[in-house]
VOKOLNU-979462 format. One record per residue (C-alpha): residue number from 0; x, y, z; residue in three letters. Coordinates in nm, 4 decimals, always signed. Example, Ala and Ser with C-alpha at 12.3 -4.5 7.8 and 13.67 -1.06 7.14 Angstrom:
BEGIN
<site seq="0" px="+1.2300" py="-0.4500" pz="+0.7800" type="ala"/>
<site seq="1" px="+1.3670" py="-0.1060" pz="+0.7140" type="ser"/>
//
This chain:
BEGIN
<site seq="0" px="+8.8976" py="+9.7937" pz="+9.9246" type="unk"/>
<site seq="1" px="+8.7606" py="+9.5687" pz="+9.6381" type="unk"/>
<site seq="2" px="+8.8905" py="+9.1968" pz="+9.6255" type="unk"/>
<site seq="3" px="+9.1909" py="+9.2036" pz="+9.4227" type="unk"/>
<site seq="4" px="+9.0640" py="+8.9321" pz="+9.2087" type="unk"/>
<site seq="5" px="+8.8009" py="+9.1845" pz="+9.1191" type="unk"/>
<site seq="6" px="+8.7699" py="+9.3505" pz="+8.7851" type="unk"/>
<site seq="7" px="+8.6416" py="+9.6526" pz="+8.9900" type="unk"/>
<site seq="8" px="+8.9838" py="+9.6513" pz="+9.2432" type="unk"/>
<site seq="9" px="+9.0338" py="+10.0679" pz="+9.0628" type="unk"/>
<site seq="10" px="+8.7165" py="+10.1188" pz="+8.9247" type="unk"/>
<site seq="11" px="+8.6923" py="+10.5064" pz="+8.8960" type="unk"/>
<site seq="12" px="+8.2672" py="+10.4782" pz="+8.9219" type="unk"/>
<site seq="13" px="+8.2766" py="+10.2815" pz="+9.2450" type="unk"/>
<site seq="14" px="+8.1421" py="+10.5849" pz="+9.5233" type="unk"/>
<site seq="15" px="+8.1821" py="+10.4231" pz="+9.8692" type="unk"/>
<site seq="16" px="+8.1148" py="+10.6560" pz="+10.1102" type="unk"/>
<site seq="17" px="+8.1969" py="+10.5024" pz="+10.4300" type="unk"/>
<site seq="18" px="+8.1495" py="+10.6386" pz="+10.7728" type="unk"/>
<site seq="19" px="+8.3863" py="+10.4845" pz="+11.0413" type="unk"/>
<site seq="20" px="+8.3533" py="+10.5027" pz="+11.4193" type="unk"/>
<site seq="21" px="+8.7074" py="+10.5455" pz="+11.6349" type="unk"/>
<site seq="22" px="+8.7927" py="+10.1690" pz="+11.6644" type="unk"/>
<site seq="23" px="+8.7536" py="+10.0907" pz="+11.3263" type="unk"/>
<site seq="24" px="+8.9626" py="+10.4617" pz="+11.2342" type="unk"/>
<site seq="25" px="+9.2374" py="+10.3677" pz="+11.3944" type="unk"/>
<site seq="26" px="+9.2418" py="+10.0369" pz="+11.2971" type="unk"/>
<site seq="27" px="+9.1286" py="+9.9230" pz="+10.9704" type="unk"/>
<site seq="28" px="+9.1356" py="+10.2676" pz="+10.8046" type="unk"/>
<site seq="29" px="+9.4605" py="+10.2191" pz="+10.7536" type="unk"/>
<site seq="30" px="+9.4316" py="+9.9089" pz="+10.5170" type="unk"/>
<site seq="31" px="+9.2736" py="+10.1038" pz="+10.2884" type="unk"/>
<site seq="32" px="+9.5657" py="+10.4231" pz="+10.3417" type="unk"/>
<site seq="33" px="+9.8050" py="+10.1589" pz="+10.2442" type="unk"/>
<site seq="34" px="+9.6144" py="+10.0635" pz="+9.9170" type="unk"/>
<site seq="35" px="+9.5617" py="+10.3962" pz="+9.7837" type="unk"/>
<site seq="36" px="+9.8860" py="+10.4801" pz="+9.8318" type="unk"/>
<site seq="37" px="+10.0633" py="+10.2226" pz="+9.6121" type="unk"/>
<site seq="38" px="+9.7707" py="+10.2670" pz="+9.3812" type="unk"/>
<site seq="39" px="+9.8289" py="+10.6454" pz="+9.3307" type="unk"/>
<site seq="40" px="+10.1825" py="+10.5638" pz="+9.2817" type="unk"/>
<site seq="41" px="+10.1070" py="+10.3700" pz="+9.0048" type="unk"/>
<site seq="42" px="+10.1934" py="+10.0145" pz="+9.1383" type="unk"/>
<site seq="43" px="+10.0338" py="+9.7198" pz="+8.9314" type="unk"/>
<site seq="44" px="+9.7453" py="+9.5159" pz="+9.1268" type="unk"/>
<site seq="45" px="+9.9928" py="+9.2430" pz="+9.1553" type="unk"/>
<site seq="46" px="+10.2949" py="+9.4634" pz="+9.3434" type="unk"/>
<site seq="47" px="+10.0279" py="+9.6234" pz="+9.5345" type="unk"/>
<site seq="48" px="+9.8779" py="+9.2559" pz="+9.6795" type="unk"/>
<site seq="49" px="+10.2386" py="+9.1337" pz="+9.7030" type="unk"/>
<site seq="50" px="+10.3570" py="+9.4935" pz="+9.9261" type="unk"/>
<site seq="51" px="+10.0097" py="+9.4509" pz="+10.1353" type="unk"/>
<site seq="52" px="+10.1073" py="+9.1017" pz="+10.2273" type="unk"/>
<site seq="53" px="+10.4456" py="+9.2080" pz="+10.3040" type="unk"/>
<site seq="54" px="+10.2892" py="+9.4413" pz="+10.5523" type="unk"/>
<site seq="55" px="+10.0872" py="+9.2192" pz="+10.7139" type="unk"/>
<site seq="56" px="+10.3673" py="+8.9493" pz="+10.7319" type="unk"/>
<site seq="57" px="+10.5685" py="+9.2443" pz="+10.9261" type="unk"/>
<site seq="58" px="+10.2450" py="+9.2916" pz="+11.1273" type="unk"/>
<site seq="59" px="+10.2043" py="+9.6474" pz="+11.0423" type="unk"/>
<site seq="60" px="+9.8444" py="+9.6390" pz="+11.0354" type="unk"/>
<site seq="61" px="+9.6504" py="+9.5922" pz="+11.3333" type="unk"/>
<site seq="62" px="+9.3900" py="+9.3934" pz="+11.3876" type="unk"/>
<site seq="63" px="+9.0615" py="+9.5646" pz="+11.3859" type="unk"/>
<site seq="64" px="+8.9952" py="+9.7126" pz="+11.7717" type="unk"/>
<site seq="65" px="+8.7162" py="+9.5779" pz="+11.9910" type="unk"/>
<site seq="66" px="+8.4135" py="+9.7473" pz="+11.8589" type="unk"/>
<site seq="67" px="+8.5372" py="+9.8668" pz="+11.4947" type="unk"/>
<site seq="68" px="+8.2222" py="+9.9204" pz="+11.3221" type="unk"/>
<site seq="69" px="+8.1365" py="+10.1685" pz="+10.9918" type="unk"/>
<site seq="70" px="+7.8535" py="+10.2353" pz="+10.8348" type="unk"/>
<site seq="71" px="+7.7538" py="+10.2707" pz="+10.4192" type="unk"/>
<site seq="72" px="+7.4084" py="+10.4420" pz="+10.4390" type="unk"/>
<site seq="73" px="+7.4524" py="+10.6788" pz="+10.1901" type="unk"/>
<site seq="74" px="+7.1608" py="+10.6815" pz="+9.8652" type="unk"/>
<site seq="75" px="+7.4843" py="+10.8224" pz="+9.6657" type="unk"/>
<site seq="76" px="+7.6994" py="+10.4526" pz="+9.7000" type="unk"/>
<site seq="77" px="+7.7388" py="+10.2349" pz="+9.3467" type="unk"/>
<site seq="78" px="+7.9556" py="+9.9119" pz="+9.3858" type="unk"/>
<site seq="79" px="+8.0853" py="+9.7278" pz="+9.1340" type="unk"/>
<site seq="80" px="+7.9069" py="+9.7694" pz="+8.8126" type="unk"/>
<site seq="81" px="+7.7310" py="+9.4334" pz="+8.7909" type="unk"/>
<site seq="82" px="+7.5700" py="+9.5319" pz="+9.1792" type="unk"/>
<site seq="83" px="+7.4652" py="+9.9142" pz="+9.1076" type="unk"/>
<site seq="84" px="+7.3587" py="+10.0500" pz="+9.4418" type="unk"/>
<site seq="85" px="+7.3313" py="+9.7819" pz="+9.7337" type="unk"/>
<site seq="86" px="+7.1516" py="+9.7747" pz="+10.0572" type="unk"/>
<site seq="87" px="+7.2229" py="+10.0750" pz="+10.3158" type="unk"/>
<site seq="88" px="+7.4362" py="+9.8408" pz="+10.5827" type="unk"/>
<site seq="89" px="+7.6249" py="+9.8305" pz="+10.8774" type="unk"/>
<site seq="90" px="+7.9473" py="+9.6598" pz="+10.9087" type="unk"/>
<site seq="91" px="+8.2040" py="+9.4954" pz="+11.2051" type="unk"/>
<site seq="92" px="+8.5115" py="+9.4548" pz="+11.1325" type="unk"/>
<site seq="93" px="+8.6985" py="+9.1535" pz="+11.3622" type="unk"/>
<site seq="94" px="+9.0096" py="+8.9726" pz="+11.3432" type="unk"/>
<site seq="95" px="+8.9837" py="+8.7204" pz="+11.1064" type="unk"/>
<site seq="96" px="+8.7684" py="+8.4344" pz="+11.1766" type="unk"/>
<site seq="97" px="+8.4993" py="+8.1719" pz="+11.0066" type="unk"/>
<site seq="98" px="+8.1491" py="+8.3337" pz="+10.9025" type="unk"/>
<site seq="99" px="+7.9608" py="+8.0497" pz="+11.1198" type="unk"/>
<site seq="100" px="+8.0752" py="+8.1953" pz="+11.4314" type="unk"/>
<site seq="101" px="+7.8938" py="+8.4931" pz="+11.3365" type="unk"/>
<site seq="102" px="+7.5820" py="+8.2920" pz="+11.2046" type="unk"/>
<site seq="103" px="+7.6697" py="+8.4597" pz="+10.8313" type="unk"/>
<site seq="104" px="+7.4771" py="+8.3341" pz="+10.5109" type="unk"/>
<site seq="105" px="+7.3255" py="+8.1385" pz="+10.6941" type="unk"/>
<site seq="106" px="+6.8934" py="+8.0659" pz="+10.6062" type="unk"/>
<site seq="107" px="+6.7130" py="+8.3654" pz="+10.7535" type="unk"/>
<site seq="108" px="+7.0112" py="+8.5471" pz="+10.8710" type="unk"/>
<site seq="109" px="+7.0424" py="+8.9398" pz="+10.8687" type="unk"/>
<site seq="110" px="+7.4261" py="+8.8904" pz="+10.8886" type="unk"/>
<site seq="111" px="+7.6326" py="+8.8586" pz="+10.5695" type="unk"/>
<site seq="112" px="+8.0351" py="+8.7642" pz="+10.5735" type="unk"/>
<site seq="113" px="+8.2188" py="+8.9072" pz="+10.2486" type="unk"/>
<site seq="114" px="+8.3732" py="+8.5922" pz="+10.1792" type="unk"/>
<site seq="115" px="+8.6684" py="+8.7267" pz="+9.9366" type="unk"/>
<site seq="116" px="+9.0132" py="+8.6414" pz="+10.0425" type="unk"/>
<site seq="117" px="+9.1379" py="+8.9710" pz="+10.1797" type="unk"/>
<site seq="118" px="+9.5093" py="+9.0013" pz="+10.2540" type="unk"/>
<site seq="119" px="+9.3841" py="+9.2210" pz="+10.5606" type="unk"/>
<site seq="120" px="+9.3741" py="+9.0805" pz="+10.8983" type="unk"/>
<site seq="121" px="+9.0093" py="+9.0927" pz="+10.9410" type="unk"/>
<site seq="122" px="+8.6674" py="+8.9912" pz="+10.8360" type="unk"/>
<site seq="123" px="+8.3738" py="+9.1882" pz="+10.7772" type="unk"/>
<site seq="124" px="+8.0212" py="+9.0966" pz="+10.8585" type="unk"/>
<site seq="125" px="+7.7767" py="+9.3111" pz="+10.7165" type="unk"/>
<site seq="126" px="+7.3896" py="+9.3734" pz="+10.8424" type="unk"/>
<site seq="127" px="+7.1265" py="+9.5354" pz="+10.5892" type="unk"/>
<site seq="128" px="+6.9614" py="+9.8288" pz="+10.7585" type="unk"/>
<site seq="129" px="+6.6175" py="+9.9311" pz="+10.6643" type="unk"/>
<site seq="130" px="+6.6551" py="+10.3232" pz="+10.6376" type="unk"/>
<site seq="131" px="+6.9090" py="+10.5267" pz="+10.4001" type="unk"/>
<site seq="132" px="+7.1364" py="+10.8075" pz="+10.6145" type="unk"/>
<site seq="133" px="+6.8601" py="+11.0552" pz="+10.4919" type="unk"/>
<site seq="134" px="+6.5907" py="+10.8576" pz="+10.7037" type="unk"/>
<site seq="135" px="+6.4391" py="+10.7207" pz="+10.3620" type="unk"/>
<site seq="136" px="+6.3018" py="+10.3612" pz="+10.3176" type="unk"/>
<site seq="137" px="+6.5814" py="+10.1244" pz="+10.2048" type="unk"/>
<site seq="138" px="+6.4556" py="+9.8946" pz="+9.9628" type="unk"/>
<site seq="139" px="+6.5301" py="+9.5507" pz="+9.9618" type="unk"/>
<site seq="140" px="+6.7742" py="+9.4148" pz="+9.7153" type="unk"/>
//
């Protein structure tokens, strides 16, 4: 699910291993179905950004369920090459709406908004957690 902007959108090193709870399963898991499949067929970034937004003009992605949540605590995650690991974190996924409501970026806040222009309709607020999935100290980036 990298921006498609990103150099990184098929990066074969990216490991994202990403834990989802039911709401966000049967919900927002399937934006990222819909990806991989046009990317495993082979579609260019461009036909795959122009087919996602054709699919969410058509409405055939939901918008994330009341209480979607997942969850990237795993030691063995690497994100885009210039960010290496990153911080063990929990995220919400809700329909789209404006970081602020959410207090994101914000001085002092623990809540971050990923503030890339995702086709999707949602936005994802992400909160650093202190331990790794192993129960490890997750140090601070």
């Amino acid at each position: 699910m990298a921006p498609f902007e990103s150099p990184d959108f098929w990066n074969p090193k990216i490991r994202v291993p990403i834990c989802y709870n039911p709401a966000a399963s049967e919900s927002v898991l399937t934006y990222s179905l819909r990806r991989i499949k046009f990317v495993l067929a082979g579609d260019s970034k461009a036909k795959i950004l122009d087919e996602v937004r054709a699919a969410v003009a058509r409405n055939e992605f939901p918008a994330p369920k009341p209480g979607a949540m997942s969850f990237m605590m795993s030691k063995d995650g690497y994100l885009p090459d210039a960010d290496g690991p990153w911080h063990s974190h929990v995220m919400f996924h809700v329909p789209k709406v404006a970081g602020a409501s959410w207090g994101a970026n914000l001085p002092g806040s623990p809540v971050i908004v990923d503030e890339h222009d995702f086709p999707e309709p949602q936005t994802i607020f992400m909160v650093p957690v202190p331990r790794w999935s192993d129960g490890t100290t997750a140090a601070a980036h």
